[in-house]
C-alpha positions as CSV (number, residue, x, y, z in Angstrom):
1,X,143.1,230.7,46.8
2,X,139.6,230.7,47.1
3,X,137.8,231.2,51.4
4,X,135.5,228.7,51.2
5,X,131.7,229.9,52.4
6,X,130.2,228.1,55.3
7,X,127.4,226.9,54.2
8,X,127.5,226.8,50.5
9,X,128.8,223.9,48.3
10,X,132.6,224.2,47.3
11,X,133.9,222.4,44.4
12,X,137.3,220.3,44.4
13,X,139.2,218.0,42.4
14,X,140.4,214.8,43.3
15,X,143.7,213.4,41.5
16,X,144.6,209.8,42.1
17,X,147.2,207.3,40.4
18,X,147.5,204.3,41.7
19,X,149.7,201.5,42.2
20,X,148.5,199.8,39.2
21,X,150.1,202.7,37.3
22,X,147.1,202.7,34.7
23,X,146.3,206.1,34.3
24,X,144.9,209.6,36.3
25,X,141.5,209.5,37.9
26,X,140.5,212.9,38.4
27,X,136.9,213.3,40.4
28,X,134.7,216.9,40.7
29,X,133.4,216.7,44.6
30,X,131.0,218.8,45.8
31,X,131.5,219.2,49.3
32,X,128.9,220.8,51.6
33,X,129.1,221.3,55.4
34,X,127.6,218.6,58.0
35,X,126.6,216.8,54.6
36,X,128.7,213.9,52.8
37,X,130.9,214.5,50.0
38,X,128.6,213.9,46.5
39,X,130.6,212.9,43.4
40,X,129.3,215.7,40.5
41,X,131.9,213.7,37.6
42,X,134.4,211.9,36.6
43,X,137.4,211.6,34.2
44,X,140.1,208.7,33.2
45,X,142.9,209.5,31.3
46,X,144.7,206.4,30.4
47,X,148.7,206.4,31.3
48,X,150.8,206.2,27.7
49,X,152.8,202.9,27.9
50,X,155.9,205.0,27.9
51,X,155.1,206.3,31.1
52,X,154.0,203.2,32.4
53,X,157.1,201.9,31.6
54,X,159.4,204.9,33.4
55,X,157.6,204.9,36.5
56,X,157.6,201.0,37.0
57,X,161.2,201.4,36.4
58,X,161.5,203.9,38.8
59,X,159.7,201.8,42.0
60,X,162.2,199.1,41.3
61,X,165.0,200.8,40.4
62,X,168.2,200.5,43.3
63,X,169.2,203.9,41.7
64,X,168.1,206.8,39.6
65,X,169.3,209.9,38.3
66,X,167.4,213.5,38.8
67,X,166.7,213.7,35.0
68,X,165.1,210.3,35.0
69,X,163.3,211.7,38.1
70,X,162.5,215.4,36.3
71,X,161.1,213.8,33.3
72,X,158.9,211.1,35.1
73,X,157.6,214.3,37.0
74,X,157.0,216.2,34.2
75,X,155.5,213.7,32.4
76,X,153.1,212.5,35.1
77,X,152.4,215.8,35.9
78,X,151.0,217.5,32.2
79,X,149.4,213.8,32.3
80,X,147.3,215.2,35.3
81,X,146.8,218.7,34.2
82,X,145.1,217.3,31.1
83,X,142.9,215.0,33.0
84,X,142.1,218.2,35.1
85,X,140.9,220.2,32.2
86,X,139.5,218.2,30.7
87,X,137.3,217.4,32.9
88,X,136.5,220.9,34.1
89,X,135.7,221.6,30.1
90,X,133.1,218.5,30.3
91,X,131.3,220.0,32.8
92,X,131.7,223.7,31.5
93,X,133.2,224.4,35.2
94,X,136.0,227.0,34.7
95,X,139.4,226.9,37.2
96,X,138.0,229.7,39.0
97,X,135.8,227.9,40.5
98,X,137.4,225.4,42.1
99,X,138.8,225.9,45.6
100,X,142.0,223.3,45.0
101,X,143.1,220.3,43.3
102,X,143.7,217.4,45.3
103,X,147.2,215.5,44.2
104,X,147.7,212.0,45.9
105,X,150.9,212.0,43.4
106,X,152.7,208.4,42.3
107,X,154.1,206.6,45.0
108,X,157.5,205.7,43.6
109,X,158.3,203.8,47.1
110,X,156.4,203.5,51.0
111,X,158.6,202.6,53.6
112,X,156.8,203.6,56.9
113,X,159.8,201.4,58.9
114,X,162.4,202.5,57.0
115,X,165.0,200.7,55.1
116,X,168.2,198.7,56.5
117,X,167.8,200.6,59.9
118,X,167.4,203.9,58.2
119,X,164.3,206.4,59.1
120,X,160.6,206.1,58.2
121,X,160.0,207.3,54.7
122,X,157.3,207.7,52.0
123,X,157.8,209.2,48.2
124,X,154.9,210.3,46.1
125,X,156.1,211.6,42.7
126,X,155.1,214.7,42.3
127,X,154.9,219.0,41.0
128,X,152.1,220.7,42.7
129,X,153.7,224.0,41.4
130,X,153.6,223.2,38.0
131,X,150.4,221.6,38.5
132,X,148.9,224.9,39.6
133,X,150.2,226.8,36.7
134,X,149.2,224.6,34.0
135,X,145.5,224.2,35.6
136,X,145.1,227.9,37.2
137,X,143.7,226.1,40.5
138,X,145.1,225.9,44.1
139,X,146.9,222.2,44.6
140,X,146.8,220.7,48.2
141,X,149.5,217.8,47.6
142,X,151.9,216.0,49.9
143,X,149.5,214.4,52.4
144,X,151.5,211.6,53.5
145,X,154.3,212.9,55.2
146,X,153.0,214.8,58.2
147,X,151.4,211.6,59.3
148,X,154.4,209.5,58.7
149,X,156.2,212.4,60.9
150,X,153.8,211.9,63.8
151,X,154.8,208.6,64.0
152,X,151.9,207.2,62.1
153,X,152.2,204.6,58.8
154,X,151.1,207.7,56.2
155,X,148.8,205.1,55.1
156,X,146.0,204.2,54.4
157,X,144.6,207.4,54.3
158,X,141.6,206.5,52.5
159,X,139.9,204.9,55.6
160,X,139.0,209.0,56.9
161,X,137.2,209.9,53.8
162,X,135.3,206.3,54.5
163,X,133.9,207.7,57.6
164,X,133.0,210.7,56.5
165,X,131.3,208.5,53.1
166,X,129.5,205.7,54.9
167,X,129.9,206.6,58.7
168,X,126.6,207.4,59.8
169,X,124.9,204.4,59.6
170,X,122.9,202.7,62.1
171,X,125.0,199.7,61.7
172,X,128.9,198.5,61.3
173,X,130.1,199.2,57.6
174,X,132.9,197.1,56.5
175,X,134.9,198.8,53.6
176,X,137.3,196.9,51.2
177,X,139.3,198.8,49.1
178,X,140.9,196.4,46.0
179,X,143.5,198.8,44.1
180,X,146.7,197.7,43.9
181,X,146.7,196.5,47.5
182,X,143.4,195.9,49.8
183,X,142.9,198.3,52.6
184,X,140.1,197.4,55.0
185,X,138.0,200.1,57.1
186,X,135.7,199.3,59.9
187,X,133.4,201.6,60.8
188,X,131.3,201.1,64.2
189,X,128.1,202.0,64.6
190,X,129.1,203.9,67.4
191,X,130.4,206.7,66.3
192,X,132.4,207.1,69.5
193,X,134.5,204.2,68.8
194,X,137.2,204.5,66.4
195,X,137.5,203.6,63.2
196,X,139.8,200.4,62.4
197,X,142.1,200.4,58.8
198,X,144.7,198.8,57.5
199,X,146.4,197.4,54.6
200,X,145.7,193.4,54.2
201,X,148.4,192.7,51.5
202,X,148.3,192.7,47.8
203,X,145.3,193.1,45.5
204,X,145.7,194.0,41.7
205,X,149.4,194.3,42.1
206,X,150.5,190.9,41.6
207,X,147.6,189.4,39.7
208,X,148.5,192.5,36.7
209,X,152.1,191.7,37.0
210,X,151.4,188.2,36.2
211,X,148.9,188.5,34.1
212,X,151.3,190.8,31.7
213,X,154.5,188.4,31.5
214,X,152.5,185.5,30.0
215,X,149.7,188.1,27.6
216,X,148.9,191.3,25.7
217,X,147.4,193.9,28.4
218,X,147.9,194.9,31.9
219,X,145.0,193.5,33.6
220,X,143.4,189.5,33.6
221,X,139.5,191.5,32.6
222,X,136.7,190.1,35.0
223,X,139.3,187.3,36.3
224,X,138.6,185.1,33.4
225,X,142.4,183.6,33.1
226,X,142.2,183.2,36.9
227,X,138.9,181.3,37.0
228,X,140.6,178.4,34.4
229,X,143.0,177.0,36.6
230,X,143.6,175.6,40.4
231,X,144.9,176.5,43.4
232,X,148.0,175.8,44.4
233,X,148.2,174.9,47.5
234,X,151.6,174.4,48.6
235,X,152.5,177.9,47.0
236,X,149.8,179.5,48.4
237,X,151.5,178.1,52.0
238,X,154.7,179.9,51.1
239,X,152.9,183.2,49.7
240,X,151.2,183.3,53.3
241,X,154.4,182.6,55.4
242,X,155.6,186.3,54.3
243,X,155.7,188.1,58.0
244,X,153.6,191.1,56.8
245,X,150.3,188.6,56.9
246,X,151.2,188.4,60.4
247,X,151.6,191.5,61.5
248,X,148.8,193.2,64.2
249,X,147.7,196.9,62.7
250,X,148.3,199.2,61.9
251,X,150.2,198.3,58.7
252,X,150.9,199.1,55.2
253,X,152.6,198.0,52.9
254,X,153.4,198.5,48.8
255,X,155.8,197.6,45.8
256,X,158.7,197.9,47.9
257,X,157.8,194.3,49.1
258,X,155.0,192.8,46.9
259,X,156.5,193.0,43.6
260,X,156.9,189.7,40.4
261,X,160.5,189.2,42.1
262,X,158.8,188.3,45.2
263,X,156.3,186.2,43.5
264,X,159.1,184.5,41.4
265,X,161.4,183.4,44.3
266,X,158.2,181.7,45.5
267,X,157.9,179.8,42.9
268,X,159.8,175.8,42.4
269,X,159.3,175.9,38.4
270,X,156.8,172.9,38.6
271,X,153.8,175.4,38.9
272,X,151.6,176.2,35.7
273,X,151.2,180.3,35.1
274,X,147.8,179.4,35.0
275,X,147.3,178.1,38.2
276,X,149.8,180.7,39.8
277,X,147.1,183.3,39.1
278,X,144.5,181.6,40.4
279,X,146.4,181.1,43.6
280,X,147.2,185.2,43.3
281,X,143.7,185.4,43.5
282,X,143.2,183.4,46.4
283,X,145.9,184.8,48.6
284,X,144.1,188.2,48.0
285,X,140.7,186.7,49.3
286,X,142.5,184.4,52.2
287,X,144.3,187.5,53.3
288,X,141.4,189.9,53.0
289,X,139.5,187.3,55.2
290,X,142.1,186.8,57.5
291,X,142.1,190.7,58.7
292,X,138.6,190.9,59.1
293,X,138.9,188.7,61.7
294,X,141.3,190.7,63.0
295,X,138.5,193.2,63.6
296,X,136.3,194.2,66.2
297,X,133.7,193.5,63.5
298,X,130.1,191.5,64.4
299,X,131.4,188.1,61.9
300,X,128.4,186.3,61.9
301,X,126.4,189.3,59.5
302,X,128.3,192.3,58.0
303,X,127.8,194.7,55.0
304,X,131.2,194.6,53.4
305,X,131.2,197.7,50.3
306,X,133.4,196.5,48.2
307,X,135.6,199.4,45.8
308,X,138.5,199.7,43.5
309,X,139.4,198.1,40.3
310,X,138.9,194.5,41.8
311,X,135.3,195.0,42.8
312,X,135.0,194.4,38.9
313,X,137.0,191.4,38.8
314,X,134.1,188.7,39.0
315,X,136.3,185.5,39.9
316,X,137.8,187.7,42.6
317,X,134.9,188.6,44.1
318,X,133.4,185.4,44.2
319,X,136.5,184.0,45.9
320,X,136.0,186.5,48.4
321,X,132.4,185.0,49.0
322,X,133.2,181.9,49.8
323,X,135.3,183.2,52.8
324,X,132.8,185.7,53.9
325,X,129.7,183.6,53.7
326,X,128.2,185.4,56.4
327,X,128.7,188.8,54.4
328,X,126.6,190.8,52.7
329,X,128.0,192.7,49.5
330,X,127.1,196.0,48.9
331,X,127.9,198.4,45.8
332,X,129.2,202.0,46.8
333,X,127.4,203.2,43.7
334,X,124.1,202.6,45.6
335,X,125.5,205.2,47.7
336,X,126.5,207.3,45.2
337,X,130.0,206.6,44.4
338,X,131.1,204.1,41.9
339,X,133.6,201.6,42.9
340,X,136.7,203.2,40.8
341,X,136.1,206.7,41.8
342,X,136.0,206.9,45.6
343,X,139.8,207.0,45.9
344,X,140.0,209.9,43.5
345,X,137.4,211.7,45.8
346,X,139.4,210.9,49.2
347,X,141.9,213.4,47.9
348,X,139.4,216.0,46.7
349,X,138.0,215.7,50.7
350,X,141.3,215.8,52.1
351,X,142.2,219.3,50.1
352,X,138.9,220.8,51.7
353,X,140.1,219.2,55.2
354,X,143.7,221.6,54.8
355,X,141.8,224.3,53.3
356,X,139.7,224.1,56.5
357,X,142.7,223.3,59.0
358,X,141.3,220.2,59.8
359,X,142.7,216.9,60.1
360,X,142.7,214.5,57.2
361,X,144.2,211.4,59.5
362,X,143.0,208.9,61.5
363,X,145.3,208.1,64.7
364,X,143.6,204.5,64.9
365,X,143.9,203.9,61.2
366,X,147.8,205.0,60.7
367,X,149.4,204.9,64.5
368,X,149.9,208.5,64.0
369,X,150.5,210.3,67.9
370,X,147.2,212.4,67.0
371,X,145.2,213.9,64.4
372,X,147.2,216.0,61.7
373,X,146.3,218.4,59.4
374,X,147.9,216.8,56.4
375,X,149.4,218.7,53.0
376,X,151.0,221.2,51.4
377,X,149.0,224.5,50.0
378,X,149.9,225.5,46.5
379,X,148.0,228.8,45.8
380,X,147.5,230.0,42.2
């Protein structure tokens, strides 16, 4: 493992997968002290169907076996490996100098109030040690569980990485994260006052799963199938009576709850698929709305930077305009970071935040008892 320098830049890699299962994101960060992390490049490399198909299984699945579980692992894991290096060989950047790989993992399931009465628990799929072998780089990996053992959700942790991004504004910053699930951050002006987070319910999740049992592909592209039908509005009514739209922060949530078998038994049979994704769409945006007014936030003008793979999805987005009228959208990539790659770099940032025994949580974000150094150190 590398000692970082004090004052020069140090080089990481970010590794993210997530809940949309669609492939590795692996982001090169530059991170230089008492300056903001700056994205150097970027790498996708698309999940094989197979794969796709085994870990889908395997966050739905009541049981598994340990070879189901080995092969996923392995599988997953040469899947990042080659996104690694191959990145590194884009940029002509050799393992040696990087100070550590930052592995989010898959989240197979996130239960941060248990199961049935049984404890707290979160499961990224994962092998940092075979990781650093086949890459030759340090792995920080296992970030979630320290918080979750503080008593905090384990999630998000993205809203940290936020603040250090798009914190030292003069004004509020509103962040909207659309993966699989929305996460909202607020960041105050004031830099004394904490930073808010929290998961607002799903995003991509259920709109994908819908949009693959009635086409070809695993995404609706720009919302276009979305945009041709109408709201439902008795479903959405029954979509928004789940309890976790209710619940004060902090909060997270994931697959173990929003999932096509919670969709279906919402559904009487009457509705057209058509118009079930176009309510999808609208529950995102209601719900999105609906915790921003949960914040401390000034309502009547924000700048809301919106991220993830829905900031692409144009009937989305609009959707989301006509409940935040007052709200000014603002592209991360004017800040340097592309909407699909700021993820990838929260876990690059949090690998320099272990390697430098800080703390990669925020207590106000995740209900955690107080900041924690979070992960796991894998040394080559």
């Amino acid at each position: 493992m590398k000692t970082p320098h004090p004052t020069l830049p140090s080089y990481y890699v970010g590794l993210m997968s997530g809940t949309s299962l669609d492939g590795i994101d692996a982001a090169l960060v530059a991170i230089t002290p008492h300056s903001p992390p700056e994205l150097i490049a970027t790498h996708a490399s698309p999940m094989p169907q197979s794969l796709h198909n085994l870990l889908l299984n395997l966050c739905h699945a009541e049981q598994v076996s340990f070879a189901e579980l080995a092969t996923a692992e392995n599988e997953f894991c040469q899947l990042q490996a080659s996104a690694v290096k191959t990145l590194l060989a884009q940029q002509q950047v050799s393992a040696a100098q990087i100070n550590a790989i930052g592995s989010h993992g898959q989240t197979i399931e996130h239960a941060p109030g248990g199961h049935q009465g049984g404890p707290a628990y979160t499961l990224q799929l994962d092998n940092p040690s075979l990781l650093a072998e086949l890459t030759g780089c340090t792995v920080v990996a296992d970030f979630r569980r320290r918080d979750l053992a503080a008593g905090g959700q384990a999630a998000p942790l993205a809203p940290a990485f936020h603040q250090a991004l798009f914190g030292r504004q003069t004004s509020e910053q509103l962040v909207l994260n659309l993966g699989g699930f929305a996460n909202l951050t607020w960041l105050p002006s004031d830099t004394s006052t904490p930073a808010i987070g929290f998961d607002t319910g799903p995003a991509n999740v259920l709109l994908d799963a819908w949009f693959s049992k009635h086409h070809d592909g695993r995404f609706d592209q720009n919302g276009t199938w979305a945009s041709r039908g109408q709201i439902d509005q008795a479903l959405l009514k029954r979509l928004l009576n789940e309890p976790f739209f209710h619940q004060p922060p902090p909060r997270s949530t994931g697959r173990e709850l929003f999932h096509l078998a919670w969709l279906e038994n919402k559904l009487t049979g009457n509705e057209t698929a058509c118009d079930v994704q176009t309510t999808l769409a609208e529950l995102t945006a209601i719900s999105v709305a609906q915790g921003i007014q949960q914040l401390p936030a000034t309502h009547d003008s924000m700048t809301l930077i919106a991220c993830g793979g829905g900031a692409h999805n144009a009937y989305l987005m609009a959707r989301l305009a006509s409940h935040l009228p007052h709200a000014t959208f603002k592209s991360p990539t004017d800040l340097g970071w592309p909407e699909d790659w700021i993820e990838a770099g929260a876990f690059a940032w949090l690998a320099h935040q272990r390697l430098h025994d800080l703390p990669g949580n925020l207590p106000s974000v995740t209900g955690a008892s107080g900041p924690r150094v979070l992960g796991g150190i894998y040394a080559c």
